[in-house]
LOTI-555397 format. One line per 8 residues: number of its first residue (from 1); for each residue x, y, z of C-alpha. Coordinates in steps of 0.1 Angstrom, whole numbers, m for minus. Example, Ala and Ser with C-alpha at 12.3 -4.5 7.8 and 13.67 -1.06 7.14 Angstrom:
1	123,m45,78  137,m11,71
***
This chain:
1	0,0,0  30,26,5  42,13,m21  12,21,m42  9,56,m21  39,69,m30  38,63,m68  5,82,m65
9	20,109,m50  49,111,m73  27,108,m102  8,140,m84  41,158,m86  49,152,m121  16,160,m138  20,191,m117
17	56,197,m133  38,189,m165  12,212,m160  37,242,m153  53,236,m181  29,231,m205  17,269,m195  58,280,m196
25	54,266,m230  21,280,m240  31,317,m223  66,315,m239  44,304,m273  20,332,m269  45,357,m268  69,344,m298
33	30,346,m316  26,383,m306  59,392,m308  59,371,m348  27,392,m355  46,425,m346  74,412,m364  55,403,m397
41	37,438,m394  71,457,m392  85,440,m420  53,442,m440  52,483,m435  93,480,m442  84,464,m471  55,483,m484
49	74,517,m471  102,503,m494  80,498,m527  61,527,m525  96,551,m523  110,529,m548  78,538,m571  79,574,m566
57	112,572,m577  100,561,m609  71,582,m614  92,615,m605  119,608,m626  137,638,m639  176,637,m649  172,681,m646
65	167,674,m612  175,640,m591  171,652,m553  137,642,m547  147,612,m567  176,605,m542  157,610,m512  132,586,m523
73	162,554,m530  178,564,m499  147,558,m477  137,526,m494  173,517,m488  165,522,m451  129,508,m451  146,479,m469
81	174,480,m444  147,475,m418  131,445,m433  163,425,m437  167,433,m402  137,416,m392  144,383,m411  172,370,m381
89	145,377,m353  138,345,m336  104,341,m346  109,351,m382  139,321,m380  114,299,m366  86,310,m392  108,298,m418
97	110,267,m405  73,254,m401  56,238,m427  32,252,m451  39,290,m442  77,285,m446  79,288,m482  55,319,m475
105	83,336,m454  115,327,m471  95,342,m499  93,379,m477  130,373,m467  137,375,m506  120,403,m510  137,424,m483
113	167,416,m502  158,425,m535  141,457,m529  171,466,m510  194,458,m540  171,473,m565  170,506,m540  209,511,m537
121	214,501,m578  186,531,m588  213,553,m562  242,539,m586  222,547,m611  222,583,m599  258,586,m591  263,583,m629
129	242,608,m636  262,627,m617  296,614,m630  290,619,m666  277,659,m662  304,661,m631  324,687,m653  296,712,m656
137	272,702,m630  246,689,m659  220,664,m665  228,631,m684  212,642,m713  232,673,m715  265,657,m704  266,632,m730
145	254,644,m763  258,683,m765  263,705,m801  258,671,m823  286,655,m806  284,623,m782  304,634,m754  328,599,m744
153	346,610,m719  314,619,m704  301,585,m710  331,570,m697  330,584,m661  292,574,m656  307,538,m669  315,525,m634
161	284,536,m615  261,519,m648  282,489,m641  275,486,m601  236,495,m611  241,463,m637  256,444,m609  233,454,m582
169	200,444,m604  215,413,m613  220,400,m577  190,414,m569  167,393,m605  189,359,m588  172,367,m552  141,366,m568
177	147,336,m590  159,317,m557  123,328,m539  107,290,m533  73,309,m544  38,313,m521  9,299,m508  m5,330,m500
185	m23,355,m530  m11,384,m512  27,374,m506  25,354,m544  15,389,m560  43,409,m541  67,384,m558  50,385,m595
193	49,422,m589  85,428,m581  103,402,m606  82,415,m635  103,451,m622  138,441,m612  135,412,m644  129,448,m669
201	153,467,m648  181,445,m649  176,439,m687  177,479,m690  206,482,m670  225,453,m691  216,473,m721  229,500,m707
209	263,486,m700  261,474,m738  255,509,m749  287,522,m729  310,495,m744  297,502,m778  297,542,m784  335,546,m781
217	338,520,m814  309,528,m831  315,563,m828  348,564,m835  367,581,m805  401,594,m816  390,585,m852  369,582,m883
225	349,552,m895  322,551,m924  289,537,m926  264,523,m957  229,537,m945  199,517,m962  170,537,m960  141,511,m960
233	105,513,m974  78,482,m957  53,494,m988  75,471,m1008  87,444,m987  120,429,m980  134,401,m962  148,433,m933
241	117,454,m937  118,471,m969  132,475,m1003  164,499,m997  155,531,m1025  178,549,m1013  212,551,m997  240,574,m979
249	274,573,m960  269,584,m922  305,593,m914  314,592,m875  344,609,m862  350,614,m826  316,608,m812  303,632,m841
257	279,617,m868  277,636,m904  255,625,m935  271,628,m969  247,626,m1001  220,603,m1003  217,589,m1038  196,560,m1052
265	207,529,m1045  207,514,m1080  234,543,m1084  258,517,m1073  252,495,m1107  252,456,m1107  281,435,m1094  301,413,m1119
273	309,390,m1105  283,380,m1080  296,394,m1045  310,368,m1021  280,353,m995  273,321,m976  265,289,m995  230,292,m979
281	223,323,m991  234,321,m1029  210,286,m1033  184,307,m1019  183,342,m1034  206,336,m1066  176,336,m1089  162,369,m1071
289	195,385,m1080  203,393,m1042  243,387,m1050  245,413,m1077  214,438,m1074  214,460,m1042  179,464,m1043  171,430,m1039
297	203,423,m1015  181,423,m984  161,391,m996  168,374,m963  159,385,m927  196,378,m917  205,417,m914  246,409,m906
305	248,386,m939  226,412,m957  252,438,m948  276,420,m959  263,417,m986  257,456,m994  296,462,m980  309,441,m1012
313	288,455,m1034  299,489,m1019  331,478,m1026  332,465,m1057  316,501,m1069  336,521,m1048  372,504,m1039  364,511,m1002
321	355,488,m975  330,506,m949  326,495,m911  294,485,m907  258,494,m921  229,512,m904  191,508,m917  161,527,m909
329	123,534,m923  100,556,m920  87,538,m886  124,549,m868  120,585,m883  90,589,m870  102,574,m832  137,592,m838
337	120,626,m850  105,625,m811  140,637,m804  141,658,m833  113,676,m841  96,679,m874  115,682,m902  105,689,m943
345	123,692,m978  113,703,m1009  93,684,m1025  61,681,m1002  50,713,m986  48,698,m950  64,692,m914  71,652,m913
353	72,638,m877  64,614,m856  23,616,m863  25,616,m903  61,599,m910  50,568,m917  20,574,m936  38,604,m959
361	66,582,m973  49,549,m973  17,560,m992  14,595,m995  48,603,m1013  43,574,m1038  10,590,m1047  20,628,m1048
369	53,619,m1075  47,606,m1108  80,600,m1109  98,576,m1092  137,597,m1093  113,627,m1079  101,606,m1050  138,593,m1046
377	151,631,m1047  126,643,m1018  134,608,m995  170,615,m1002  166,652,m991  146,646,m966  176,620,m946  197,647,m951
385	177,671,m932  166,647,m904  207,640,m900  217,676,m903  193,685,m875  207,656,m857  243,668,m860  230,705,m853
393	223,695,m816  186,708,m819  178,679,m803  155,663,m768  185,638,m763  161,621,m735  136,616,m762  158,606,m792
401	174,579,m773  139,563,m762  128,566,m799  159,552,m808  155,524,m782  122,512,m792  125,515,m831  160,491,m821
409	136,468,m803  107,466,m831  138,452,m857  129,493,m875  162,503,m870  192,479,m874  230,485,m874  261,459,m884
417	296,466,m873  324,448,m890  342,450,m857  335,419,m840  334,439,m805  310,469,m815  290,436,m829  290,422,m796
425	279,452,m782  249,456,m808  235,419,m800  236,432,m767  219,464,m773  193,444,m789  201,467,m827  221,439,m841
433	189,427,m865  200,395,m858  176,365,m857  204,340,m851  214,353,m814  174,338,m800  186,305,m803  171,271,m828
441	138,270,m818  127,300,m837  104,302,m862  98,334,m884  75,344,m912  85,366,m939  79,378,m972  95,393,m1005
449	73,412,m1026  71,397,m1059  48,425,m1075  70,452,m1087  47,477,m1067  43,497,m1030  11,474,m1021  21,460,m991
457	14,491,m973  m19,477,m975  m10,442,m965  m26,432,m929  m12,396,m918  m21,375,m890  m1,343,m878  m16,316,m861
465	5,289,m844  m6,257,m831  19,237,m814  11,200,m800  32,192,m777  40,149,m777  51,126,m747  84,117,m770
473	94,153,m764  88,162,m798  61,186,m807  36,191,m837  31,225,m852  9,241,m876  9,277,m884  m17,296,m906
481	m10,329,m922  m39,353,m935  m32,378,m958  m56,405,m962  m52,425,m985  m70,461,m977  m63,479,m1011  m90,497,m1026
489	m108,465,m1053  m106,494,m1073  m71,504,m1070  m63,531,m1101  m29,530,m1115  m3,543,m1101  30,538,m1082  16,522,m1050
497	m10,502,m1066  8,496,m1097  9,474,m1119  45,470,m1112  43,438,m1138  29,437,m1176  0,419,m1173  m9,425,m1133
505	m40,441,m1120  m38,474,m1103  m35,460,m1066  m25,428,m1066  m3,417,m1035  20,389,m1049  48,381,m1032  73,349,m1020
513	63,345,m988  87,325,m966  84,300,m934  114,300,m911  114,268,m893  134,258,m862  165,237,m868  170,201,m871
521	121,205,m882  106,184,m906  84,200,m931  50,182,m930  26,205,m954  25,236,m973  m3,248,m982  m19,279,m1000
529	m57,293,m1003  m61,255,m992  m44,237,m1023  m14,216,m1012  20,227,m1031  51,217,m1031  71,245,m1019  105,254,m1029
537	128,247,m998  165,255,m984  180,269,m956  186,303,m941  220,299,m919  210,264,m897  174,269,m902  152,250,m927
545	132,272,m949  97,269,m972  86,292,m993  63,295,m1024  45,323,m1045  13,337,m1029  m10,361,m1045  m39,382,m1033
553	m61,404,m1051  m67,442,m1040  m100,436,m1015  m96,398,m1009  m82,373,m982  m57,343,m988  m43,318,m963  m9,297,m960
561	m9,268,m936  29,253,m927  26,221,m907  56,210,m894  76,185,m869  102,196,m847  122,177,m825  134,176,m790
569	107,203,m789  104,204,m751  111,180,m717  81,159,m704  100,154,m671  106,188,m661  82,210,m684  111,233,m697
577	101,245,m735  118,276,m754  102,288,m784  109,326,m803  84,343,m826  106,364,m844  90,391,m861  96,408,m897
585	98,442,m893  62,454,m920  42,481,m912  14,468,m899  34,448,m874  14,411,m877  m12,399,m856  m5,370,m836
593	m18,339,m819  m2,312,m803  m13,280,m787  5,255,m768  m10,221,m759  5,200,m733  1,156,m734  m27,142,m709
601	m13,142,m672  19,164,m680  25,203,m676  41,236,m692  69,248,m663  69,281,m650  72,312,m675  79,342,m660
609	62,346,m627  33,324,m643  29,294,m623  29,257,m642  m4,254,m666  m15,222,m689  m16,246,m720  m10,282,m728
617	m22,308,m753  m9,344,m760  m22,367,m784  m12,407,m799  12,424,m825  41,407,m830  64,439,m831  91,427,m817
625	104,388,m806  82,366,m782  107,348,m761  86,316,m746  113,304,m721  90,280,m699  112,266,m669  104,239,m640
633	88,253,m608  96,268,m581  106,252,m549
***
């Protein structure tokens, strides 16, 4: 009985040790709840503190005057500060540690780290501001490009401080990457919403690094080099854009750009013999007489071959070897005359700018000349003036450089350097007009007008793309083109409606259009308004290509469907796919539609901030490359 007495008592004891501690736990519990709470509400106000400086930043930006710009990156550097500081309390270490919410929170913890790396790269950013007008206590805009002139050594000393911003942004896109994604809507859209902005910042700030190693080659700092410039018209088309009417030498000497006459191209004669090019491209363009005709030189998208190309035929005129080739249309005049202004030549009694440029040279000039040499005259004079004012320094250098940026981006500007550095630079820069830099799974849609006319101002296309993806890996694709022709069905003669060929009607849209398929595809059908051809086919650099006569009559629609296999397409396993639209650069930019269908049971990986999905879809213009990079999850 003592016996049994005292394990009773003992047992007494410990249940009310147990009991003690249980509440210990539960108070000490309690407290590392309310003192998590107060944690998560600091770092949420850091946080939110943080993003909102960090967009005022953005929405007051002004290079004339960067202190309010300052003051708002230096508190989101602190508010930042703040929240990283929060991450090594005890109960944010022991947050990140429980299940379910522990994603959740190592989540925040990236966050806290991005924004403050994102904060102190727009201060860098600002420091080379202030480096490159250091000298006269200037903006950026005025520092570096003042009286027509590129100042370099100005550009030079805001080199470091682009470079740490470059840096900076990149640690801060890998931080984000690393984030093992949310549960929770709230923290998931805080990470969509701030990778979409570092992802576009860092890509900015690369560009920007890009830009810096470029200008002193390009421009020619302590020198002189000499450039072919194409001026290109999308109302006929090319393989680049446009057929190339006319053409000048853009002279650069120490940061200082001067255009000499413009003249028309056919000026420079025919080449005997044929001009040196890649096997692929003589089988392909031969017949067109792209190897001896600079008007038809540009047959293929493949702007650094195409340059080539020109540079021979240059040469053979001329004795002289250029260094590189810059392109335009009417689209870049009217981003670039942004910068500008207006500007007119005899001619056409009117301002052209960036509300009437494309329509006055792609229709309007075509229908107020007769004469073709007249309408080459004003387009010649009419470069000149837009490079004179250019070299005058009469120019919104803020303006002109986003102009230049985005016709760069929309393939409407394009420039070669023979200098395998500068070239570098311009892949970089995303200028280069170079299709082969995306990578094999590309496909791309382009056309050569086979009419002799200017029709294809007209000339609305939309591209369709289907793509099966199979268990194998492989995928199955078909891709309709429509081709509406909006011409007037009763087009009168003339130079944009022709006929450009004995025998045409006034309006016809004939052309060669083309399929670029990705490398190592197997062409399945081709098919036109329906009836099944058997396409002409080669190869455009490692790319398999299929292309055929189409024509459509002023008024009317016609079709081309491509069906076609590719290979080692995509991985089942993991969900990783990488397909590029590349775009031809027409006025209108194409319509575009793409559909991507995943096997029974198996998934598309992440794309973007876009979670895994069984299929996908994407539609608008297709002004400038789709990248598709689908990657596995997160986490």
């Amino acid at each position: 009985m003592s016996y049994g007495r005292g394990t009773g008592g003992d047992i007494s004891g410990n249940r009310k040790w147990v009991r003690t501690l249980v509440a210990a736990l539960i108070v000490v519990a309690a407290l590392i709840v309310v003192d998590g709470v107060y944690v998560a509400f600091k770092m949420r106000s850091s946080l939110q503190t943080a993003a909102d400086r960090l967009e005022n930043a953005r929405a007051t930006f002004d290079a004339e005057n960067t202190a309010p710009i300052e003051d708002a990156l230096s508190d989101a550097v602190v508010a930042a500060g703040s929240a990283r500081g929060l991450s090594a309390h005890p109960a944010f270490w022991l947050a990140r540690r429980l299940p379910y919410i522990g994603g959740d929170v190592a989540t925040v913890d990236s966050l806290a780290d991005a924004t403050d790396l994102a904060a102190r790269a727009g201060l860098a950013g600002l420091q080379a501001i202030e480096a490159a007008g250091s000298e006269e206590g200037a903006s950026l805009a005025a520092a570096v490009y003042r009286d027509g002139v590129v100042n370099l050594r100005a550009v030079a000393r805001a080199d470091p401080k682009v470079r740490e911003a470059a840096r900076l942004l990149a640690q801060a896109e890998e931080r984000i990457a690393s984030a093992p994604g949310a549960r929770f809507n709230r923290v998931q859209a805080a990470l969509e919403q701030a990778e979409a902005a570092i992802v576009g910042a860092a890509e900015t700030a690369e560009k920007g690094v890009a830009v810096i190693d470029a200008l002193p080659g390009l421009l020619a700092q302590g020198g002189v080099k000499e450039y072919f410039l194409a001026f290109q018209s999308p109302s006929e088309v090319r393989g680049t854009g446009g057929f190339a009417g006319v053409y000048g030498i853009l002279t650069a000497e120490d940061g200082r750009l001067m255009m000499g006459e413009v003249a028309p191209i056919s000026a420079l004669g025919v080449a005997r013999p044929p001009v040196d090019a890649p096997g692929w491209f003589h089988d392909l363009y031969r017949d067109a007489g792209a190897l001896i005709d600079p008007r038809q030189a540009n047959y293929s998208p493949n702007f650094p071959v195409v340059s080539e190309v020109w540079l021979g035929m240059y040469e053979r005129k001329t004795g002289q070897r250029l260094d590189g080739v810059v392109a335009m249309d009417p689209v870049a005049l009217a981003e670039l005359t942004e910068g500008t202004g207006p500007i007119k030549a005899p001619g056409l009694d009117r301002q052209v700018g960036p509300d009437n440029a494309v329509e006055t040279l792609l229709y309007d000039s075509y229908v107020e000349f007769d004469d073709p040499s007249a309408q080459q005259v004003y387009l010649g004079k009419l470069i000149e003036a837009f490079w004179a004012r250019l070299g005058s320094g009469r120019v919104d250098a803020q303006a002109f450089a986003s102009g230049l940026a985005d016709s760069a981006n929309t393939g409407h500007f394009k420039i070669y350097a023979t200098d395998k550095g500068d070239q570098g630079a311009l892949v970089r820069v995303g200028a280069s007009g170079d299709y082969t830099t995306y990578g094999g799974n590309l496909q791309l849609i382009y056309a050569n007008n086979a009419a002799a006319n200017k029709i294809d101002f007209f000339m609305h296309r939309t591209i369709e793309t289907d793509i099966t993806l199979n268990d194998d890996g492989s995928a199955s694709v078909t891709t309709r083109v429509t081709l509406a022709n909006k011409a007037p069905s009763d087009a009168p003669d003339s130079l944009v409606f022709g006929p450009g060929i004995e025998g045409d009607e006034a309006g016809l849209n004939a052309m060669v259009i083309y399929a670029l398929l990705p490398e190592g595809s197997q062409l399945r059908r081709f098919s036109i308004n329906g009836e099944r051809r058997l396409p002409a086919q080669g190869r455009e650099d490692e790319h398999p290509v299929a292309y055929d006569v189409a024509e459509v009559p002023a008024g009317n629609t016609g079709e081309v469907e491509v069906v076609y296999r590719m290979r080692d397409a995509w991985s089942p396993a993991t969900g990783e796919l990488d397909f590029v639209f590349h775009p031809q650069a027409n006025v209108p930019a194409d319509l575009y539609r793409i559909t991507i269908t995943v096997p029974e049971g198996s998934t598309l990986g992440r794309l973007g901030t876009a979670p895994a999905t069984e299929s996908f879809t994407a539609r608008g213009r297709l002004s400038e490359p789709v990248e598709l990079h689908f990657e596995p999850g997160r986490g």
